[in-house]
C-alpha positions as CSV (number, residue, x, y, z in Angstrom):
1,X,324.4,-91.6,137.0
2,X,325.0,-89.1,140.1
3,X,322.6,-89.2,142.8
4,X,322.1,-85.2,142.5
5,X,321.2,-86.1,138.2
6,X,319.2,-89.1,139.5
7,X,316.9,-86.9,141.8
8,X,316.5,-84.0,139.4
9,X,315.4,-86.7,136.6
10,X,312.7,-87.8,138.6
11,X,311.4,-84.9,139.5
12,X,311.3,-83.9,135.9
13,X,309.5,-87.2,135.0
14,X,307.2,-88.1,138.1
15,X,306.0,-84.7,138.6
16,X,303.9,-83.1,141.4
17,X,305.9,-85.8,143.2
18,X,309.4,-85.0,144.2
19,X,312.6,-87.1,146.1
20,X,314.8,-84.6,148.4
21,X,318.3,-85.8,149.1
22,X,318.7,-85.0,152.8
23,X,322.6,-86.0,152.5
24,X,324.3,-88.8,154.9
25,X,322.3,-91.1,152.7
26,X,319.0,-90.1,153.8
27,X,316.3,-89.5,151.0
28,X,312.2,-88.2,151.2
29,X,309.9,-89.2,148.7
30,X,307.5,-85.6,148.8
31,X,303.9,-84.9,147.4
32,X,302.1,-81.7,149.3
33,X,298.8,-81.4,148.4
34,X,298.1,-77.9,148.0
35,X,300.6,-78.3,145.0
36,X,298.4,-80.9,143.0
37,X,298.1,-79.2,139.5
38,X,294.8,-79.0,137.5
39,X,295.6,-82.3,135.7
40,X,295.8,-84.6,138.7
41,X,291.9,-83.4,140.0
42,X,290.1,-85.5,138.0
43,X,292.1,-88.7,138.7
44,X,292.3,-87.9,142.6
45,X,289.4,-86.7,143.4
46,X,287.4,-88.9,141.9
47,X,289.4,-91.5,144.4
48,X,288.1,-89.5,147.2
49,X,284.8,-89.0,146.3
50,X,284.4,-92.1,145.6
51,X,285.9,-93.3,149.3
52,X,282.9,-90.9,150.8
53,X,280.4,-91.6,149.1
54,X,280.9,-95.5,149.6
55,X,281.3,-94.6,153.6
56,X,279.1,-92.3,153.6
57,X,281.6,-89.8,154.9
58,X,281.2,-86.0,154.5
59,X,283.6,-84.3,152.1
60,X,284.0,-82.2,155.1
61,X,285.7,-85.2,156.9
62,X,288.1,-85.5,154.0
63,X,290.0,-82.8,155.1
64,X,292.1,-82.1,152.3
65,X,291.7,-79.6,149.8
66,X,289.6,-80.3,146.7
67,X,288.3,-83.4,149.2
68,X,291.6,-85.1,148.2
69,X,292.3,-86.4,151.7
70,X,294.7,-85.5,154.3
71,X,298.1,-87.0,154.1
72,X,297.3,-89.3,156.4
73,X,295.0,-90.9,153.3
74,X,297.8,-90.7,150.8
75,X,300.0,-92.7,153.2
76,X,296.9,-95.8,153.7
77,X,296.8,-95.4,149.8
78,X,300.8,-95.7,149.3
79,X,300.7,-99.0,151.8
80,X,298.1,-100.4,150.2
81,X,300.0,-99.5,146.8
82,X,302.3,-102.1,148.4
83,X,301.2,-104.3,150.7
84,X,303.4,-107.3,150.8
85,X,306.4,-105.5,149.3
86,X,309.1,-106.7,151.3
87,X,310.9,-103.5,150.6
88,X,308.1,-101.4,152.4
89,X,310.0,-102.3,155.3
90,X,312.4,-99.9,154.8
91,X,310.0,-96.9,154.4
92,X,309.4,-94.6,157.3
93,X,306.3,-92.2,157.1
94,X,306.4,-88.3,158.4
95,X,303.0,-87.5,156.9
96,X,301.0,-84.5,157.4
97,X,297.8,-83.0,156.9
98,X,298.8,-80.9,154.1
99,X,301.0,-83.6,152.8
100,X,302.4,-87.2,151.9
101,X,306.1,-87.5,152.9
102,X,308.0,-91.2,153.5
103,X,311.5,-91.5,153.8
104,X,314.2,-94.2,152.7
105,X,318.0,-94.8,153.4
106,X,318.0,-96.4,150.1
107,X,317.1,-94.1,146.8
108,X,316.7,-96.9,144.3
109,X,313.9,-98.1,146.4
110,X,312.3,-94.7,146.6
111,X,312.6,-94.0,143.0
112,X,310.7,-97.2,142.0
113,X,307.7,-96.8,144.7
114,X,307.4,-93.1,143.7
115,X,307.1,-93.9,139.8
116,X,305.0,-96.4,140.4
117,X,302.7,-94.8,142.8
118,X,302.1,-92.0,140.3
119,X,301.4,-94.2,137.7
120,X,298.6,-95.7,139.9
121,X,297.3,-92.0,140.9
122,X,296.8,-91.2,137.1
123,X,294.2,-94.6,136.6
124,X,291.3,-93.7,138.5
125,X,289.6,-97.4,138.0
126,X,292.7,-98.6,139.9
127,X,293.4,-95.7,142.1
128,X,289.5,-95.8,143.5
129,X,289.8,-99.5,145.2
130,X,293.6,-98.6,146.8
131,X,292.2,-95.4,148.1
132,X,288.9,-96.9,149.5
133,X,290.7,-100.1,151.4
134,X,293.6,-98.3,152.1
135,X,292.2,-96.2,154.3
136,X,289.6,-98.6,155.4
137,X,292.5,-100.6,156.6
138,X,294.5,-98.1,158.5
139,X,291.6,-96.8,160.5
140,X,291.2,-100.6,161.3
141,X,294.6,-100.8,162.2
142,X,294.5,-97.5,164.3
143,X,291.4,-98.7,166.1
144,X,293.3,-101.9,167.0
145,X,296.2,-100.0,168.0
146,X,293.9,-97.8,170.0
147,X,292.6,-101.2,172.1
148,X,295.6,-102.9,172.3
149,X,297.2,-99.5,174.0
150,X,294.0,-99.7,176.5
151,X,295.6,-103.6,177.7
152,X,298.1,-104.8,180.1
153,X,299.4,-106.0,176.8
154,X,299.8,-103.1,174.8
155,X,301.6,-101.0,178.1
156,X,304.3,-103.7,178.7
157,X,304.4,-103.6,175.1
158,X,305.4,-99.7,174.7
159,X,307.7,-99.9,177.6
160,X,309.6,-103.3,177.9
161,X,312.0,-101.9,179.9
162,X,309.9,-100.5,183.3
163,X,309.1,-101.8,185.8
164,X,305.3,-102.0,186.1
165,X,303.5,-102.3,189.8
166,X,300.0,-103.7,188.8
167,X,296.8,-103.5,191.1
168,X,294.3,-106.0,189.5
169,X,291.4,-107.3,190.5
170,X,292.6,-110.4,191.8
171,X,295.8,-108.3,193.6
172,X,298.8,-106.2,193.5
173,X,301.6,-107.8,191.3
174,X,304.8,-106.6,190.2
175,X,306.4,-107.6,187.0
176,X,310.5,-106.5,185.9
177,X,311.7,-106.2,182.4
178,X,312.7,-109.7,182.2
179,X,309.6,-110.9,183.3
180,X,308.0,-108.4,180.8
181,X,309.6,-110.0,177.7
182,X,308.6,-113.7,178.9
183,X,305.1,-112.5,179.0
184,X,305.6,-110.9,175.7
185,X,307.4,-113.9,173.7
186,X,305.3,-116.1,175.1
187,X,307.7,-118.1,177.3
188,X,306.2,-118.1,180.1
189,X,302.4,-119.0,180.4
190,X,301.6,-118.2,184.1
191,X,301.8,-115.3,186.6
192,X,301.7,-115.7,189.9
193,X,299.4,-112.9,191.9
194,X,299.6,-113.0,195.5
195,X,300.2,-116.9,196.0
196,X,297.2,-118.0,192.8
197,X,298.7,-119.0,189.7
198,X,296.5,-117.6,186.4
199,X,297.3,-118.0,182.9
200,X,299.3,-115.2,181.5
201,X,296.8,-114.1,178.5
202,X,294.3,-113.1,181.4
203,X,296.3,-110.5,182.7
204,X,297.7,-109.6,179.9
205,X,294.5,-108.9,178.7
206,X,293.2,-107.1,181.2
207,X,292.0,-103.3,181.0
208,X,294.1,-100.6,182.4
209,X,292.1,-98.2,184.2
210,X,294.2,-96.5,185.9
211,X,298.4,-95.3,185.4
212,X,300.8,-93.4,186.3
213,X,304.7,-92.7,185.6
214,X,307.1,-92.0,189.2
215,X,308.2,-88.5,188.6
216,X,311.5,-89.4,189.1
217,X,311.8,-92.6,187.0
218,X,309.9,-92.9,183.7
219,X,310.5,-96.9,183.8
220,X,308.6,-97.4,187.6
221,X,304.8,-97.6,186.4
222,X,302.2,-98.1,188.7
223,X,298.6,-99.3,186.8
224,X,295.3,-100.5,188.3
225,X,293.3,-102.9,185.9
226,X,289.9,-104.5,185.3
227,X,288.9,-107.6,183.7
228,X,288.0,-107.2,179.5
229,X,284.0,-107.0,178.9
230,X,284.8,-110.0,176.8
231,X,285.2,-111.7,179.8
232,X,288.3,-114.0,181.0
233,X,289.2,-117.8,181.2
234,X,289.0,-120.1,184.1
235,X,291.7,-119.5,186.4
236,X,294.1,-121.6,186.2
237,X,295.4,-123.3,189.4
């Protein structure tokens, strides 16, 4: 079958969701929520509800209409649909507020995740656990995010490639991207700051309190750090 008779079958059979060929071999899988139809409430909002009610969140805090989430929900939903699929790998999210949009370079893979993921919208005893740790999950995974990015760690991690000047509490040091991705992969296990050896985990663990980017380079960083309230370990000498 054609791609273009592919696409409009689907969106004949797995409607309010849709598939939009964006030609070069680029495909979205599309469900905006304002275009839910009457049939769909009972199932989805029930989901919802159910989510704030459980969390004790206000309906106001599920910010989509008819308290059906924000697409942001949908998306926590859709990858716990999934979770251990090894063809979610292939799926990029560009979700909204007012909607749930992924995208794919490969349509067979889109066309099977969207059926499915319909047919689980439409069983609210199913629907109701996927929504609830779905979203549970990604606001774990966005707090984590959130204090990794706050770390030595998490900085080197976003930009492998500067060069970062560090002020810590035990001295300045300065690491290169080569020294950066030892750190990172775990080959090397020590740092040397001003003339003391300590294990690597302690600065990479370490709090940054302070950073900026050289105006005239984005990849020179200079950052100041503290020590983690969890504390560190010994020194290592």
């Amino acid at each position: 079958m054609h791609i273009k008779e592919r696409i409009e079958s689907f969106n004949r059979d797995n409607k309010p969701f849709y598939i939009v060929d964006h030609e070069g071999g680029k495909y979205s899988l599309c469900l905006p929520l304002d275009m839910l139809p009457n049939e769909y409430y009972p199932y989805c909002q029930e989901a919802f509800d159910a989510y704030a009610t459980e969390t004790g969140v206000s309906a106001q805090h599920l910010s989509g209409r008819n308290r059906f989430g924000d697409g942001y929900d949908w998306q926590a939903a859709f990858c716990q649909a999934f979770a251990g699929d090894p063809n979610m790998e292939k799926i990029s999210f560009d979700c909204e507020a007012s909607g749930f949009f992924c995208g794919c370079d490969d349509l067979g893979v889109l066309e099977q995740y969207g059926a499915k993921f319909r047919e689980i919208c439409t069983d609210t005893a199913r629907f109701i656990p996927i929504v609830s740790q779905g979203i549970r999950s990604m606001e774990q995974q966005m707090k984590e995010q959130e204090r990794l990015m706050k770390t030595v760690r998490g900085q080197l991690m976003g930009k492998p490639k500067a060069v970062f000047h560090i002020m810590t509490p035990d001295g300045a040091v300065t690491l290169h991207p080569a020294e950066t991705k030892e750190l990172l992969d775990g080959t090397r296990t020590t740092i040397d700051i001003e003339g003391t050896h300590y294990a690597a985990f302690e600065l990479l663990e370490q709090e940054v309190v302070a950073f900026q980017t050289d105006l005239f380079n984005d990849n020179c960083i200079r950052m100041k750090t503290e020590e983690p309230n969890l504390g560190m370990a010994e020194q290592t000498m």
